[in-house]
C-alpha positions in Angstrom: 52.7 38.2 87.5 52.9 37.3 83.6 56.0 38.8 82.5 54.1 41.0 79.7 52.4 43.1 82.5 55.4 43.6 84.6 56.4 45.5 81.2 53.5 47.3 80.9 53.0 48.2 84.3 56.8 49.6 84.7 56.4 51.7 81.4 53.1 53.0 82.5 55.1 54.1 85.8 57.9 55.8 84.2 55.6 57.6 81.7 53.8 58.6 85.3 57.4 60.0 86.6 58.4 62.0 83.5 54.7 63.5 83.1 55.3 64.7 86.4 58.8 65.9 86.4 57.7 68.1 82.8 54.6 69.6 84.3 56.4 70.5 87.3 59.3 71.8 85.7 57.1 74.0 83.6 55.0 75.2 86.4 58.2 75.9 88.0 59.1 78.1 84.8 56.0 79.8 84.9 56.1 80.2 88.7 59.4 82.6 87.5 58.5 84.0 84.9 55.2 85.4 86.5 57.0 86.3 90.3 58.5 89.3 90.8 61.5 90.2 93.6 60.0 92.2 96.0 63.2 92.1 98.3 67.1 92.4 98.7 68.3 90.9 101.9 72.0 91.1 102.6 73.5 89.1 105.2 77.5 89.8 106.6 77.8 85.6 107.7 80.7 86.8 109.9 82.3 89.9 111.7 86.0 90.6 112.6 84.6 91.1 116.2 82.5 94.3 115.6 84.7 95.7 112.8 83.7 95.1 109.3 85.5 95.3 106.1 82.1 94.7 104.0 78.8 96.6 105.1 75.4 95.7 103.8 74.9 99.1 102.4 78.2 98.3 100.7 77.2 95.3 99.2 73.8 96.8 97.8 75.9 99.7 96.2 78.1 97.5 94.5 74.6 95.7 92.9 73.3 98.7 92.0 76.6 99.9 90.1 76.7 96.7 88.5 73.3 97.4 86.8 72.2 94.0 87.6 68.3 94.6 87.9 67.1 93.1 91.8 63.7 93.9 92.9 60.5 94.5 90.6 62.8 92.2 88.1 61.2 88.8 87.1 62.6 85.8 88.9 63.7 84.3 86.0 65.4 87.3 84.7 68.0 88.1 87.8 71.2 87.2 87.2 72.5 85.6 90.3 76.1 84.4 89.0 76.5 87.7 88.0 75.4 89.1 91.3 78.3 86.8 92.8 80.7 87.9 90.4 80.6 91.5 91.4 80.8 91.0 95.3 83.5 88.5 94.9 85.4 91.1 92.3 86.2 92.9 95.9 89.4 91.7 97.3 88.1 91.4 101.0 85.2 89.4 100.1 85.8 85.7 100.7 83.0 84.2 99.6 79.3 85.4 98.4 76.4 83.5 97.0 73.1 84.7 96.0 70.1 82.7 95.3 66.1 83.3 95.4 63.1 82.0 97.4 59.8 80.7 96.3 57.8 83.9 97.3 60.6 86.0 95.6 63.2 86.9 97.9 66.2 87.9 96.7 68.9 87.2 99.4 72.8 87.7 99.1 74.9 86.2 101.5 78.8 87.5 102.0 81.6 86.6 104.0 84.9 89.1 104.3 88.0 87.6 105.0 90.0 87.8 108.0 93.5 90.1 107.7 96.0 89.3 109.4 97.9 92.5 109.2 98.0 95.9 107.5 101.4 97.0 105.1 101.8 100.6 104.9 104.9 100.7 103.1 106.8 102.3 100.4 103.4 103.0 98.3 101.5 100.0 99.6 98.6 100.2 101.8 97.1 96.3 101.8 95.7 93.7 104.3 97.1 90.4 104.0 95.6 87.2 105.7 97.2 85.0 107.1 97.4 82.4 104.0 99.0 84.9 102.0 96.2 86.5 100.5 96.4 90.0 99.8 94.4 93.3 98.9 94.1 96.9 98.8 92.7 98.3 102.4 89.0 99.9 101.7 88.5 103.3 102.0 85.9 103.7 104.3 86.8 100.7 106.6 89.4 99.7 108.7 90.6 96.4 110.8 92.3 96.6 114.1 95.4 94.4 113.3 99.4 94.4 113.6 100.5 97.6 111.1 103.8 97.1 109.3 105.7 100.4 108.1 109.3 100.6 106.5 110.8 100.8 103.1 110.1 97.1 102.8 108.6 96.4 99.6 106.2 93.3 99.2 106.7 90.5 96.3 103.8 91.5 94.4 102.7 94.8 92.5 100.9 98.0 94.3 97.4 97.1 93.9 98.0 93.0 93.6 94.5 91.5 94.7 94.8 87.7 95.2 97.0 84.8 96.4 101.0 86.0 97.0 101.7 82.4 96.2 99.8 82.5 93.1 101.1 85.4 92.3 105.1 84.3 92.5 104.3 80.7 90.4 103.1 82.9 87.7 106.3 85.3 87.5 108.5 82.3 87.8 106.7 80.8 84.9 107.1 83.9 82.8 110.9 83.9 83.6 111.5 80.4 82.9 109.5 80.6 80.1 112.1 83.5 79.1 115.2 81.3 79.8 113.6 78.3 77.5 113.4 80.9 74.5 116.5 82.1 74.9 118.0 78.5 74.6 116.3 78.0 71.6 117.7 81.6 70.2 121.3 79.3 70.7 120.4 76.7 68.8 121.7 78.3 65.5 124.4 79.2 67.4 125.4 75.6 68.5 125.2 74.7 65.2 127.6 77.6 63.7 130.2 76.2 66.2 130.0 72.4 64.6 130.0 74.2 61.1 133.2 76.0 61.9 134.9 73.3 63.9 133.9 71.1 60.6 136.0 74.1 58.9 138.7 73.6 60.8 139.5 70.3 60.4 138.6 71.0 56.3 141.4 73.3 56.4 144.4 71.2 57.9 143.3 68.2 55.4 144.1 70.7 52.5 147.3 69.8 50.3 149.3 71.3 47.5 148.0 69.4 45.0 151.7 67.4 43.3 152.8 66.8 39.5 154.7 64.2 38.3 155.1 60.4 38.4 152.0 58.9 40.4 150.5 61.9 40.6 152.8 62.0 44.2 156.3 62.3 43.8 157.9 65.4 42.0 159.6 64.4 38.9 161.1 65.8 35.8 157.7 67.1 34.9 157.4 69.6 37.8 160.0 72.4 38.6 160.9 72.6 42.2 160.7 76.1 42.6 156.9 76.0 40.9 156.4 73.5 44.0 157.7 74.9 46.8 155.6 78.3 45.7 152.5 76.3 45.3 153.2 74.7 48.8 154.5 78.4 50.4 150.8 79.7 48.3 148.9 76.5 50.0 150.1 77.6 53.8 149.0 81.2 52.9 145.7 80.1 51.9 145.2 78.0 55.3 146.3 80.3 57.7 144.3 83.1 56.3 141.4 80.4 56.4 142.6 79.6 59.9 142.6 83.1 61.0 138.7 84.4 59.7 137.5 80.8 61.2 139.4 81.7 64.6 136.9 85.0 64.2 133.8 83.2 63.5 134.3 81.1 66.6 135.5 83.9 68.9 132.2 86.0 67.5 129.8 83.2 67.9 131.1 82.7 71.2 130.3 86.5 71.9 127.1 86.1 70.8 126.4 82.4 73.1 127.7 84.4 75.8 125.7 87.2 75.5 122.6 84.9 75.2 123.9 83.4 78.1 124.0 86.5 80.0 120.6 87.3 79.9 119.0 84.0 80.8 121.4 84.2 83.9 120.1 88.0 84.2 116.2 86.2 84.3 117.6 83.4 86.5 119.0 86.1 89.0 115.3 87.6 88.9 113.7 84.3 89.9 116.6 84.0 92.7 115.6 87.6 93.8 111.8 87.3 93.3 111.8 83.8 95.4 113.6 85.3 98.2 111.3 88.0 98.4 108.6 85.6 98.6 110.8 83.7 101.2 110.9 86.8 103.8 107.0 87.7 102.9 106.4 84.0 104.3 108.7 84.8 107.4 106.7 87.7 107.7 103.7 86.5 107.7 105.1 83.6 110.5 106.3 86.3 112.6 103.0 88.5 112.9 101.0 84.4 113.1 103.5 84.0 116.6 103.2 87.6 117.9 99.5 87.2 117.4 99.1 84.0 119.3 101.2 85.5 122.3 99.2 87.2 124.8 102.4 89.5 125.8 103.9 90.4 122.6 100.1 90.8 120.9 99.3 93.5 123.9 103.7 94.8 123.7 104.3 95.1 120.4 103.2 98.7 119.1 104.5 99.4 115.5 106.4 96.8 113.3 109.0 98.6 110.9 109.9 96.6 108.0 113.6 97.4 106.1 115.4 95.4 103.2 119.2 95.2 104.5 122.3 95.9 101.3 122.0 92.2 100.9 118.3 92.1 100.3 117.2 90.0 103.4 114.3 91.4 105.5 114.9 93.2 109.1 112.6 93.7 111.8 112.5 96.0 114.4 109.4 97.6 116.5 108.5 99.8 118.9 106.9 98.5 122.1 104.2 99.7 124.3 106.1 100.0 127.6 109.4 102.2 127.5 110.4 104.4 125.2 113.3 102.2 123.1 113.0 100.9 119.9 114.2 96.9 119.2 115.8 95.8 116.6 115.2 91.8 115.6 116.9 92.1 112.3 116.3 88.9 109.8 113.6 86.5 110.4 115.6 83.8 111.7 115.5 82.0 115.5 112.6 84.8 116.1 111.3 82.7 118.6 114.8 82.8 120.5 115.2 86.1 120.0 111.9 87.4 121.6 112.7 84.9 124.5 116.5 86.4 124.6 114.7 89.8 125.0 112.2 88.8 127.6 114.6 87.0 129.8 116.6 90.6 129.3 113.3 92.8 130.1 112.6 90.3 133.1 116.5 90.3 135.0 118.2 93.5 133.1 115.7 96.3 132.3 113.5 96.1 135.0 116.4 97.1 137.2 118.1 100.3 135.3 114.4 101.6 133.9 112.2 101.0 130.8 113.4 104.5 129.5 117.2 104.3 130.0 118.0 103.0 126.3 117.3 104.4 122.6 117.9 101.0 121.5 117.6 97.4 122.4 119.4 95.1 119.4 118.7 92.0 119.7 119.9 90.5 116.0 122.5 88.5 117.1 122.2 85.0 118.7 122.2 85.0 122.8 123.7 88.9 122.6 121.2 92.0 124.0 123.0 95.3 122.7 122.2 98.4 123.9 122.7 101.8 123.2 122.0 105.0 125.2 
């Protein structure tokens, strides 16, 4: 084939291809512009084993308060991101996407998330999953899961919708980003000290400036009395010069310290906020293992969350069988310690009674304490 109408034959195909693609793209348009939604469908991908966080009729009142129009609105003219944006505004949606159908179908489809437990403490009343993601518990709906109560107060701030991890990375940022301006308010500082300790060293170069001979020696010219004032007038001078530099420095060091002093009050924050984060991990871990345990899941009633005088996390719960309470304390060995107190509910308490002890402490490694 002549090399000309290999040329002219590939045009004429891709002139074919891009006819094509812009009368079906406007068809397409017109197809929406002219087609109306005639339906909402919501669809709940999942369930948390027959209880539900999100509801369709839920998710159809949130639309409706968005006042993004659905049906008898043109196809074109819905705004699905939108749509999206207001389911996934709630924090115990995990996902939603929205899209249309040829015929004009509207349909919405939402996935909830998955809690892992419930806080109820000290103001809070929040799921959290178990990667750390946290929200406010709905109203009107409710998930069987592990319920922690107590004075224990989380990392984040009542009514914190998102990522716990996220959450701590941006208040660490803030108080570094604290700590870095107050260096630079020292700066000025820094820089008074070399000027004064240049003063300094000014000072004990200073001389009684001599008459006479050479411009060194005393001689005939100079009285010695009119010297050794000068010279007495000269140390005067110094050591008052000594004593207001002596000032400067100890004030400039007041004020470096001071500086100092509140980027190690921020630093203690950070130290504070981490370890709070720390424990909300351990947590997390301990409610991921009780969960996971046929025994404890079924035995473990009510956990009570406390924050010790050293501001470490303790544990204790109430069981289902007996009427004791049991005391873990921090969130460390937790594996051994719920083995130290089975071994003790398998060879100890099954011989005196369930109901003979208040308490059963178990916060210390290898010890059962009890008290009556």
């Amino acid at each position: 084939m002549p090399r000309t109408l290999k040329i002219v034959l590939t045009t004429l195909v891709w002139v074919a291809v891009v006819a094509f693609v812009v009368f079906f793209h406007s068809r397409a348009d017109e197809h929406r512009a002219t087609t109306k939604v005639h339906t909402l469908s919501i669809h709940i991908v999942d369930s948390l084993q027959d209880e539900m966080l999100v509801t369709s009729q839920a998710v159809r009142e949130w639309i409706e308060m968005s006042g993004i129009a659905t049906v008898g609105e043109a196809v074109s003219d819905v705004d699905l991101a939108g749509i999206e944006r207001c389911i996934r505004g709630k924090g115990f949606v995990d996902r939603a996407s929205a899209y249309l159908t040829y015929d004009g179908e509207l349909r919405v489809e939402v996935s909830q998330r998955r809690p892992l437990m419930r806080l109820m403490v000290d103001g809070y009343d929040c799921y959290v999953t178990a990667e750390g993601f946290i929200f406010p518990a709905p109203e009107l709906a409710a998930v069987y899961v592990p319920v922690v109560t107590g004075e224990y107060r989380p990392p984040v701030e009542s009514g914190y919708v998102g990522y716990v991890g996220e959450y701590i990375a941006q208040r660490m940022a803030a108080y570094e980003e604290i700590i870095d301006t107050l260096q630079y308010e020292k700066v000025p500082l820094f820089e008074q000290t070399d000027i004064i300790a240049d003063s300094v060293r000014a000072v004990r170069r200073m001389q009684v400036e001599r008459k006479g001979w050479l411009g060194g020696f005393k001689g005939p010219f100079e009285d010695y009395d009119e010297y050794d004032a000068r010279v007495q007038a000269k140390r005067d001078e110094k050591a008052a010069l000594r004593r207001h530099l002596r000032y400067m420095d100890r004030e400039n060091e007041k004020n470096i310290a001071r500086v100092t002093e509140r980027q190690d009050a921020e630093r203690e924050k950070q130290k504070k906020l981490q370890k709070r984060y720390e424990d909300f991990l351990k947590l997390i871990n301990f409610v991921k293992y009780v969960e996971n345990d046929s025994f404890w899941r079924s035995e473990i009633v009510q956990i009570i969350a406390s924050t010790m005088s050293s501001g470490d996390l303790a544990l204790e719960f109430v069981p289902r069988t007996g009427s004791h309470t049991v005391r873990l304390g921090t969130l460390d060995d937790v594996e051994q310690k719920l083995s130290t107190l089975m071994s003790f509910y398998e060879n100890g308490l099954r011989n005196v009674g369930w109901d003979t002890y208040r308490t059963i402490s178990v916060e210390y490694r290898g010890q059962v304490v009890c008290t009556k």
